[in-house]
Legacy VTK file of the C-alpha trace (Angstrom):
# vtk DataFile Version 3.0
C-alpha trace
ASCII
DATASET POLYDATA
POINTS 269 float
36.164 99.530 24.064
35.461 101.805 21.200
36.233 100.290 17.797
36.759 103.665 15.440
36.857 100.902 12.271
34.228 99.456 12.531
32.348 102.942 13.753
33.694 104.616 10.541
33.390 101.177 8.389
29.046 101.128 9.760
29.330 105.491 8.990
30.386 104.691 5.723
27.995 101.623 4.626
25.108 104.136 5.900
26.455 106.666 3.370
26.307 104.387 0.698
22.502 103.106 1.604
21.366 107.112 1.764
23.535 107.551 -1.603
21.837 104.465 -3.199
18.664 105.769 -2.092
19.052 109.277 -3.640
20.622 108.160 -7.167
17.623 105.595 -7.570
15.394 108.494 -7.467
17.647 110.761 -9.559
17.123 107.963 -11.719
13.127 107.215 -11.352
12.297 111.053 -12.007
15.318 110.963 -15.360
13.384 108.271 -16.722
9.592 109.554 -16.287
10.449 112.783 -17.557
11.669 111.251 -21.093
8.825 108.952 -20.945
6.119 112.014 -20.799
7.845 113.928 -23.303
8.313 110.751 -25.834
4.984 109.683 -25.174
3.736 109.797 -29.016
7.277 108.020 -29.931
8.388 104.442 -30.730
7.930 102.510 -27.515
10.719 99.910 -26.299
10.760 97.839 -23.631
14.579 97.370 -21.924
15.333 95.110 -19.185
19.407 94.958 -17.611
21.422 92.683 -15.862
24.170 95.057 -13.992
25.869 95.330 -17.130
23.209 98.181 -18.261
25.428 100.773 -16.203
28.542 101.749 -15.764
29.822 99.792 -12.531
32.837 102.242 -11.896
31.049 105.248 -10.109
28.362 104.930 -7.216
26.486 107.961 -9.212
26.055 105.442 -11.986
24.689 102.844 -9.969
21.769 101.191 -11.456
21.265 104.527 -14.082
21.212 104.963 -17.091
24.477 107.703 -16.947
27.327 106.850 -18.943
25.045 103.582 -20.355
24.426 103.105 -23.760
20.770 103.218 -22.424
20.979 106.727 -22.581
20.245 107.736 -26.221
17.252 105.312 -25.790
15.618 106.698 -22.812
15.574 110.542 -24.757
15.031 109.479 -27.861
11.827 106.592 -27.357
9.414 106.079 -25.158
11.002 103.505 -22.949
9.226 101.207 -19.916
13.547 100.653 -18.490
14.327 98.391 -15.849
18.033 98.768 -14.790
19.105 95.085 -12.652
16.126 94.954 -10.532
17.351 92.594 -7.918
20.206 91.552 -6.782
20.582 88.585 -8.794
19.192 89.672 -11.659
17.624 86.875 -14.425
16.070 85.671 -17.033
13.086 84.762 -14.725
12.924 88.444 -13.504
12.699 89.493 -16.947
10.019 87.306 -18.616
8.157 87.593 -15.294
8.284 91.601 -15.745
7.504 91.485 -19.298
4.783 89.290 -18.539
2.848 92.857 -16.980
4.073 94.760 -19.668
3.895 92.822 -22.830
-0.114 94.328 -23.720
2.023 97.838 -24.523
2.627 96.360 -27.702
6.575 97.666 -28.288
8.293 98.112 -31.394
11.402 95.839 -30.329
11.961 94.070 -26.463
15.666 94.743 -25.030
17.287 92.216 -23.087
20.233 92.117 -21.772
20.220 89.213 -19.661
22.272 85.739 -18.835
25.030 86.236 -16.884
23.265 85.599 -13.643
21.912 82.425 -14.975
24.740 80.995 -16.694
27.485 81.720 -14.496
29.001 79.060 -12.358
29.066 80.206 -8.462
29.642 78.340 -5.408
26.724 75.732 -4.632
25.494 76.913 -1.617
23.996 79.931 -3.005
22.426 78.494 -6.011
19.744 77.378 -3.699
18.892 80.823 -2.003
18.562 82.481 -5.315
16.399 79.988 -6.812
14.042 80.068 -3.702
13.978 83.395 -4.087
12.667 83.264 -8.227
10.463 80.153 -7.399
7.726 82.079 -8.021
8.539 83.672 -10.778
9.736 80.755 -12.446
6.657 78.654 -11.774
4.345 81.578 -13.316
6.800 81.596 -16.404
7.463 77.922 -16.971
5.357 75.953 -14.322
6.447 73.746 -11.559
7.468 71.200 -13.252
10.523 73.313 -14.644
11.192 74.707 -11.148
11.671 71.169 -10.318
13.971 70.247 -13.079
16.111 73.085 -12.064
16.339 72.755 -8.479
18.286 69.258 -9.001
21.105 71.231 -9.627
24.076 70.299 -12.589
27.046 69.676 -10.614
30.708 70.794 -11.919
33.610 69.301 -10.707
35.645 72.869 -10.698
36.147 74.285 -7.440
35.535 77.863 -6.076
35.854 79.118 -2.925
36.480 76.089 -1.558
32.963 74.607 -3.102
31.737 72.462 -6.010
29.992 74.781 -8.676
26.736 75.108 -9.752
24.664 77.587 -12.167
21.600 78.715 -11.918
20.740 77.333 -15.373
21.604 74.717 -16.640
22.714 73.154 -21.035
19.528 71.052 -20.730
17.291 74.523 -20.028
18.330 76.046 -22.445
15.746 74.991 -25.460
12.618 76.103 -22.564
14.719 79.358 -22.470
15.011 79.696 -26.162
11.038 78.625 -26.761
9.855 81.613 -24.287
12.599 84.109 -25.999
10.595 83.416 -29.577
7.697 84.295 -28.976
8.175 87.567 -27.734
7.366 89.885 -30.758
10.693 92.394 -31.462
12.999 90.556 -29.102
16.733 92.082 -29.140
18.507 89.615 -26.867
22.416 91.007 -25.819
24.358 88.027 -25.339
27.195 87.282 -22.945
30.736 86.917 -23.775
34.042 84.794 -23.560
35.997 85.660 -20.217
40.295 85.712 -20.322
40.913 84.005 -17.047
44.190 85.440 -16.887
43.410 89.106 -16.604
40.990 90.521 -13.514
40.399 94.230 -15.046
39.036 96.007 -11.840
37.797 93.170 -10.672
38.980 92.095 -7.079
39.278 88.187 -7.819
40.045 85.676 -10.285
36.653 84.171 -11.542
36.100 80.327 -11.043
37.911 78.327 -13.609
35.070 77.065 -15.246
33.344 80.711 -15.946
33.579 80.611 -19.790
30.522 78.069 -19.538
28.884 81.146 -19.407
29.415 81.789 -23.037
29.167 78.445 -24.078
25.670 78.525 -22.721
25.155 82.081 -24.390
26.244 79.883 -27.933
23.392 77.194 -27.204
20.738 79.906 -26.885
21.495 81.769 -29.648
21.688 79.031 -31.724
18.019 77.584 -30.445
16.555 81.359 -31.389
14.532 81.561 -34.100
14.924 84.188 -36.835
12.690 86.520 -35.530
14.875 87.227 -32.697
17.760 89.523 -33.100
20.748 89.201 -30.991
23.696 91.449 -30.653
26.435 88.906 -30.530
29.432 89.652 -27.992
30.678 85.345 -28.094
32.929 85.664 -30.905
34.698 88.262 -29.284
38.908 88.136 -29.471
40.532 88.177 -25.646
41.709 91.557 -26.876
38.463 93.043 -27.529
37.150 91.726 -23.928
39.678 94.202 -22.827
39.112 96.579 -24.509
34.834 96.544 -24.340
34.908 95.525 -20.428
35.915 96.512 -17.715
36.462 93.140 -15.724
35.549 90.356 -18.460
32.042 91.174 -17.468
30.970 94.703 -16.986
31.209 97.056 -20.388
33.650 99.540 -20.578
33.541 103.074 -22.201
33.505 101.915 -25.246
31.817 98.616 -24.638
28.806 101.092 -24.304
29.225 102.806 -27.339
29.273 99.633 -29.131
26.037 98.107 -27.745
24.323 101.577 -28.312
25.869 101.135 -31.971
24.666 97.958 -32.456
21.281 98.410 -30.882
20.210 101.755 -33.068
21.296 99.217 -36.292
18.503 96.953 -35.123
15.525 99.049 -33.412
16.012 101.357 -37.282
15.798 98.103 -39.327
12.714 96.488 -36.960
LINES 1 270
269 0 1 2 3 4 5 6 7 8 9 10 11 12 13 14 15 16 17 18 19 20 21 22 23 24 25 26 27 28 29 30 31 32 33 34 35 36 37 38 39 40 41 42 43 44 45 46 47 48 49 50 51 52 53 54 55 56 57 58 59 60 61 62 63 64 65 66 67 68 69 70 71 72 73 74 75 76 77 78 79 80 81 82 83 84 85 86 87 88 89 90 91 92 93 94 95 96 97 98 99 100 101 102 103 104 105 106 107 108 109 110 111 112 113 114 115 116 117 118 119 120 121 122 123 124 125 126 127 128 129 130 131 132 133 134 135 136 137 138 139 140 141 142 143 144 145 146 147 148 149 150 151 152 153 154 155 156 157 158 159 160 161 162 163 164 165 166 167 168 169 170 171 172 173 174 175 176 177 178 179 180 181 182 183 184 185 186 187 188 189 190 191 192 193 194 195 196 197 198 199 200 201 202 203 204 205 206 207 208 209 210 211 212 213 214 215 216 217 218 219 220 221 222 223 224 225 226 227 228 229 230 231 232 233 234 235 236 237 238 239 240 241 242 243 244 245 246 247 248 249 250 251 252 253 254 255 256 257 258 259 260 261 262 263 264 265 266 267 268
């Protein structure tokens, strides 16, 4: 028999994959345009979890639209990478600055950490880390891919398993010794989560998630002074509110204060 839901449910996921398709070149063709015509400016190098666009519209999806990486993109000559993958990492973007790095940039953008930090349901630690091993072994050798692999149990539940995170407290110091030695480095950190409020998020997060900032603490504190960092883990529960959208994902004016805080730094370099 026919099934018109799941007909129109396949109709609309198709939609989406075209849309996707179209928006990421939208996007491709944006940013190459300002690069050619800021070609003899200040060159920066910007790499984004999912929380370098605004998560609320499909049109926004992995663009710089309605993202305080706007103003960068027409206003320097930028090399952008808008959440690559799926998961998104600090492997991703020390492997991608890696290619890059001989460009010789007036200040290095990251905003990066949630991915790694976050704890998520054990059984797909695992697939994500299989999926990095090579990166991680070019950035940090095999030795650390082993390390991480034995993975830091926590005793809080979510859906219905134990919880891991990608990275671990103890790799945290390797983390921090690769962050200083890349010349300019602007690092956005994460911040606290109020695990009674969802925002327009579907779910409550696991129990445990403000390990996330904890671990966004223990890096910041293991950077060295040459490293700026724009520093979202003293912020109130009010202002999470306020500059996110879901405890994660920047609101309006989450943006405007990262694109605030960022022209302070990349002026004073």
């Amino acid at each position: 028999m026919f099934n018109y839901f799941s007909y129109s449910g396949l109709v609309k996921k198709r939609v989406r994959q075209v849309l996707y398709v179209l928006f990421n070149i939208r996007t491709f063709f944006f940013i190459e345009f300002y690069k050619i015509k800021n070609r003899s400016k200040t060159s920066l190098f910007i790499f984004t979890d999912s929380r370098g666009f605004e998560i609320s519209k499909i049109n926004n999806r992995k663009s710089p639209f309605s993202s305080y990486l706007l103003y960068f993109i027409k206003n320097y000559r930028c090399d952008v990478f808008i959440c690559p993958q799926k998961h998104t990492t600090i492997f991703d973007f020390l492997y991608k600055y890696q290619s890059y790095k001989y460009r010789k940039y007036a200040n290095v953008i990251a905003h990066i950490g949630v991915v790694d930090f976050s704890p998520r349901p054990k059984s797909t630690i695992g697939e994500i880390l299989k999926l990095k091993k090579k990166k991680i072994i070019s950035c940090f050798g095999e030795g650390f891919y082993k390390e991480i692999i034995q993975l830091e149990m926590h005793p809080t539940m979510y859906m219905k398993e134990h919880t891991a995170a990608i990275l671990s407290k103890k790799a945290i110091p390797k983390i921090a010794s690769h962050f200083n030695t890349i010349p300019g480095l602007i690092w956005i950190t994460c911040n606290p989560v109020d695990l009674n409020w969802r925002g327009n998020y579907g779910r409550d997060r696991p129990a445990n998630i403000n390990i996330v900032n904890e671990k966004s603490i223990l890096l910041k504190k293991a950077l060295g002074p040459e490293v700026k960092c724009i520093d979202l883990t003293k912020l109130s529960l009010e202002e999470v509110h306020e500059y996110t959208c879901d405890n994660i994902h920047l609101s309006a004016k989450g943006m405007k204060l990262i694109e605030k805080e960022l022209k302070n730094l990349v002026l004073n370099t």
